[in-house]
C-alpha positions, 0 to 999 in steps of 0.5 A, spaced: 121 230 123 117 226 127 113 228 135 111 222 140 105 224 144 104 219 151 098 216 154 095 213 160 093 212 166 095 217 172 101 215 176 103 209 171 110 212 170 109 216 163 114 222 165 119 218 169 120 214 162 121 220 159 125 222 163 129 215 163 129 215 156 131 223 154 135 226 161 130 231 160 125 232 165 118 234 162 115 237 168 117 244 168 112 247 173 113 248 181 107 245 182 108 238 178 114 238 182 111 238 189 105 234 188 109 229 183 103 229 178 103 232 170 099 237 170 100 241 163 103 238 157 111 236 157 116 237 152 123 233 150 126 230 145 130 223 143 135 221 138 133 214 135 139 209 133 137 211 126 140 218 127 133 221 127 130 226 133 124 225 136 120 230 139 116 227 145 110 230 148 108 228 155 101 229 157 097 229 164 093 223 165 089 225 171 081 225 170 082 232 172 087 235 166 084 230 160 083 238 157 090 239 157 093 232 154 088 234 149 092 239 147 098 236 146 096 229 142 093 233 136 100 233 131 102 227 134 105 221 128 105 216 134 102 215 141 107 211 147 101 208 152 104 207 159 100 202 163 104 200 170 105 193 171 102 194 178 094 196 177 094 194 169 088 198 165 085 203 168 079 209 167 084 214 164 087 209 159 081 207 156 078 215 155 086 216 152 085 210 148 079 213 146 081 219 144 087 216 140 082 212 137 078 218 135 084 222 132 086 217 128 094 217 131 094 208 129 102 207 130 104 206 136 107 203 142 105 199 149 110 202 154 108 196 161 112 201 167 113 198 173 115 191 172 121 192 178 115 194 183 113 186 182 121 183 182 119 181 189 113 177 188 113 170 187 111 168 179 113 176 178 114 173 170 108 170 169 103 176 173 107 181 167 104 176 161 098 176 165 097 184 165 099 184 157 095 180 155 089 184 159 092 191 155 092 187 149 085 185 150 083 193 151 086 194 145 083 189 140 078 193 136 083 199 137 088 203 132 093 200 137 090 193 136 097 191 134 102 195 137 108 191 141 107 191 149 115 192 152 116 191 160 120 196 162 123 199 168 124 207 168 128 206 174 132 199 174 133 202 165 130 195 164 126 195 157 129 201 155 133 199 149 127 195 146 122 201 147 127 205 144 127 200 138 120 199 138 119 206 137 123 207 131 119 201 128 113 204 129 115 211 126 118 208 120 111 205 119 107 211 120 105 216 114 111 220 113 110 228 113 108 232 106 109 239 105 104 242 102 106 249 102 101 251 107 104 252 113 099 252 120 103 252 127 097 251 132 100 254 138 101 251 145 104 255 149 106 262 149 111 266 152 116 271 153 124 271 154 127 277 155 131 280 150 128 276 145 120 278 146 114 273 144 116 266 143 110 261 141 111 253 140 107 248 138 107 243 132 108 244 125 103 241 120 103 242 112 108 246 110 114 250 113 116 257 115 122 261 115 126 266 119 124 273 117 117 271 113 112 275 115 105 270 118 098 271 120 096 269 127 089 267 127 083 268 130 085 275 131 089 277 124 095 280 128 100 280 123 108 278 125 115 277 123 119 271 124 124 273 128 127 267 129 126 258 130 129 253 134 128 246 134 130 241 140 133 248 143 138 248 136 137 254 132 134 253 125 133 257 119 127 253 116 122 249 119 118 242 116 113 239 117 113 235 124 117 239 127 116 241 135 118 248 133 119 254 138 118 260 134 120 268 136 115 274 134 116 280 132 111 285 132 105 281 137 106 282 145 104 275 149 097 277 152 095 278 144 097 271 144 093 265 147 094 257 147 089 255 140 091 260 136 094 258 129 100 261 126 100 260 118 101 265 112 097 271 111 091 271 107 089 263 107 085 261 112 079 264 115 077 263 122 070 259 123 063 258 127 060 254 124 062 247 121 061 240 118 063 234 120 062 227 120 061 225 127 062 219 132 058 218 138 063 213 143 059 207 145 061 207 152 063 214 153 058 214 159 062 208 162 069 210 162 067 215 168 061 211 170 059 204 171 052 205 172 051 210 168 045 208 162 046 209 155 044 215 152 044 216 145 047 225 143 041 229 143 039 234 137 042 241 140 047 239 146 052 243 147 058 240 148 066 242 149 070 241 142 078 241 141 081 241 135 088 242 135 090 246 141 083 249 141 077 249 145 071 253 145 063 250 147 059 248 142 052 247 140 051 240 135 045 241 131 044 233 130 043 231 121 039 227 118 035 224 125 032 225 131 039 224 135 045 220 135 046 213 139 051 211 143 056 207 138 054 209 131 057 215 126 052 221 125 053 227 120 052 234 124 053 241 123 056 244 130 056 252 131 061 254 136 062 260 141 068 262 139 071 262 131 077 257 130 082 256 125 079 249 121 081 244 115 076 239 112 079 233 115 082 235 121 080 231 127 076 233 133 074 232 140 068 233 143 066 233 151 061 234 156 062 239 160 058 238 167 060 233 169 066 232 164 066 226 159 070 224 152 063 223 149 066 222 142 069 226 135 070 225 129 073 229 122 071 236 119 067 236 113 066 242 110 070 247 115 066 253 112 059 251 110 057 259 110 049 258 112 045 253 117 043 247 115 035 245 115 036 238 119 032 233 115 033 235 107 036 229 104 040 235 100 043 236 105 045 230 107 048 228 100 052 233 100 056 231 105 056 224 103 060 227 096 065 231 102 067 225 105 067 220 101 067 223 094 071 222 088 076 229 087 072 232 081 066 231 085 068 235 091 071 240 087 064 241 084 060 240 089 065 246 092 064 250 087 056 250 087 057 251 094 061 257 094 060 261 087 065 264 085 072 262 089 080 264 086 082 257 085 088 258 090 082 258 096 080 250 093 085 247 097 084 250 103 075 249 101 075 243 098 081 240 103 085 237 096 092 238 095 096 235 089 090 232 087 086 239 086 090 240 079 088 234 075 081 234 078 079 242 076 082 240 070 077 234 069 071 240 071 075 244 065 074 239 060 068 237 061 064 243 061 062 243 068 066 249 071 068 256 068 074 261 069 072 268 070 075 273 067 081 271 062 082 265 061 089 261 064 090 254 062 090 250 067 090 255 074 094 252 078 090 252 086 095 253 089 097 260 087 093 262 082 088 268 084 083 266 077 076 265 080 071 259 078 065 257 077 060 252 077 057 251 070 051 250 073 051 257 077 054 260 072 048 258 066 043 261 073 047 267 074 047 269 066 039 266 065 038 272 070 041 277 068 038 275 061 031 276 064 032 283 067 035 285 060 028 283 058 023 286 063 028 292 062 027 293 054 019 292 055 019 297 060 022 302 056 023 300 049 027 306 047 032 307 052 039 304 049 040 299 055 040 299 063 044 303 067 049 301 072 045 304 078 040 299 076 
């Protein structure tokens, strides 16, 4: 199953096309109805020609709710850019092709909205190419660089089919969904039915659940059952990945639960306030907002707004390696949050200024658990975070493994960020010498569900080194005593 997540400017027609395109609206609060404007995430669902559903989720695009729309975009397969006919490019499409851009979503289609509002004009025709080539322009350099550009008209239905096709040519394209059986639900809305109790929703990413499994719902560590799972308002029994996924709960209240938080299975993930990442500063990031504002690189210990699924919380960025970060260039930094969240390695991330609000940029999770701070400017450091990003699977097992002492082999895959790969590389690590089992020995454990611990070769020879030593000091200091007691 896959989710659409729209983009664009406010008043361009985003939710009208919805609409026109599912029959469902998506603005379900009074307050959207009355003022015309989307001010929170929608939901509705298109049958493709192929036969396949589609989740879509419709985000506000006023300046004002970005943070908002930054909650729905994050398990998005692919993004439908609105951009209205009558005003082409404007500030809010450029800051949601940016943040599209930062969050690596590169499948995707050009919605060019209100093309009847210009029917009346003389040379109607050439005023629409006229404004897609300007939106391809924006593009160029972009995820969408080559997205198709489709005329439509919400109202007069004009378009509608070939965005339709467009859309399914454009998923067909993008990276099909893996289970990799660890399930997460970050969840974006939470509320409550009466007679059924705790429903939360959101977008199902890694694996899958089930009706009746018990789950683990962080940061808190409240424990749950599921109760029940639907999906475009069809119950279901079991859940995959990339599903738009409503699920009951039994056993947690509403006010327990809050948007960010992440449903998975107990005993996997920990929460985090301290993490790794590879980090880009946006070029024009103070442009986007400001035309006169001057460039300024990303100083060391900023404190910033940071969103990562459908969670935000301030954080401080401790700026690796260099002084500071200038506008347009890739930087490493280590970020400490004000409040712990759910992270993987290789999960996306947005980060924002406050006052006055700005997207100043993004980029992807290192090392979600990095245990300690980093000194700035050692160089260790900085090689250490290039084996994360950028090393060959062995290598980022090992570097795992040194990092952390001894781990049960299932906690690789959420360390180390592999999955299928994780087998074939500890293997390698085995073989060579490089890495040992504790305790007795499997053959190969399996990262996935084994429990066995491991170690880094080199950890392993320190720790044994040590221990040798204290022996021989001991034996000095009292040569007659047969050995070490247990309390020494």
């Amino acid at each position: 199953m896959r989710v659409v997540g729209t983009a664009g400017h406010v008043d361009h027609g985003k939710s009208t096309l919805v609409r026109a395109l599912t029959g469902i609206d998506p603005d379900r609060l009074r307050e959207e109805k009355e003022r015309e404007m989307t001010i929170d995430l929608g939901f509705a669902w298109l049958t493709l020609p192929s036969g396949e559903s589609v989740g879509i989720v419709d985000v506000p695009g006023h300046r004002d709710f970005i943070e908002n729309m930054l909650a729905g975009v994050g398990g998005i397969d692919a993004a439908l850019l609105v951009v209205a006919a009558d005003e082409g490019v404007m500030p809010q499409t450029r800051e949601h092709l940016a943040i599209l851009d930062l969050l690596g979503v590169d499948t995707g289609v050009v919605a060019l909205t209100k093309v009847d509002v210009l029917e009346d004009m003389p040379e109607s025709e050439e005023w629409i190419d006229l404004v897609a080539a300007d939106v391809a322009e924006t593009l160029e350099g972009t995820v969408l660089e080559d997205a198709p550009i489709v005329p439509v008209s919400a109202r007069a239905g004009r378009g509608l089919d070939e965005l339709v096709e467009a859309l399914q040519s454009a998923l067909g394209r993008a990276e099909p969904r893996r289970d990799q059986g660890r399930p997460r639900l970050p969840i974006d809305r939470v509320f409550t039915i009466s007679g059924f109790g705790t429903v939360v929703t959101g977008t199902l990413i890694d694996g899958h659940f089930e009706v009746g499994q018990e789950v683990e719902i962080l940061p808190q560590g409240l424990k749950a059952r599921v109760r029940g799972l639907q999906t475009h308002k069809k119950k279901i029994e079991r859940a995959t990945p990339g599903s738009r996924l409503a699920m009951n709960l039994s056993g947690v209240d509403k006010e327990d639960l809050k948007r960010g938080d992440v449903v998975t299975v107990p005993g996997w993930l920990r929460p985090t306030v301290l993490v790794d990442v590879q980090l880009h500063y946006l070029p024009d990031t103070l442009r986007l907002h400001s035309e006169q504002a001057s460039y300024r690189p990303l100083r060391h210990n900023t404190q910033v707004k940071f969103f990562a699924g459908a969670a935000e919380t301030l954080a401080r960025v401790r700026v690796l390696g260099q002084k500071s970060l200038p506008p347009g260039e890739p930087g490493w930094a280590q970020l400490r949050l004000q409040e712990p969240i759910v992270l993987l390695k290789g999960d996306r991330f947005i980060i924002r200024r406050p006052s006055p609000p700005a997207t100043l940029g993004g980029g992807v999770v290192v090392d979600p658990n990095p245990g300690r701070r980093h000194r700035r400017f050692r160089p260790q450091v900085i090689a250490r975070l290039e084996t994360l990003a950028r090393g060959s699977p062995a290598e980022i097992l090992l570097q795992t493994l040194e990092r952390r002492g001894p781990i049960a082999a299932r906690d690789l895959l959420s360390a180390s960020g592999l999955d299928e790969v994780a087998p074939d590389a500890l293997s390698q690590l085995l073989e060579t010498g490089q890495a040992v089992v504790l305790g007795p020995e499997e053959r190969i454990p399996n990262p996935a569900t084994s429990g066995q611990l491991l170690a880094a070769r080199s950890w392993w020879s320190e720790l044994t080194d040590r221990i040798s030593r204290q022996l021989a000091a001991y034996h000095r200091q009292f040569p007659l005593r047969a050995g070490m007691g247990r309390e020494a």
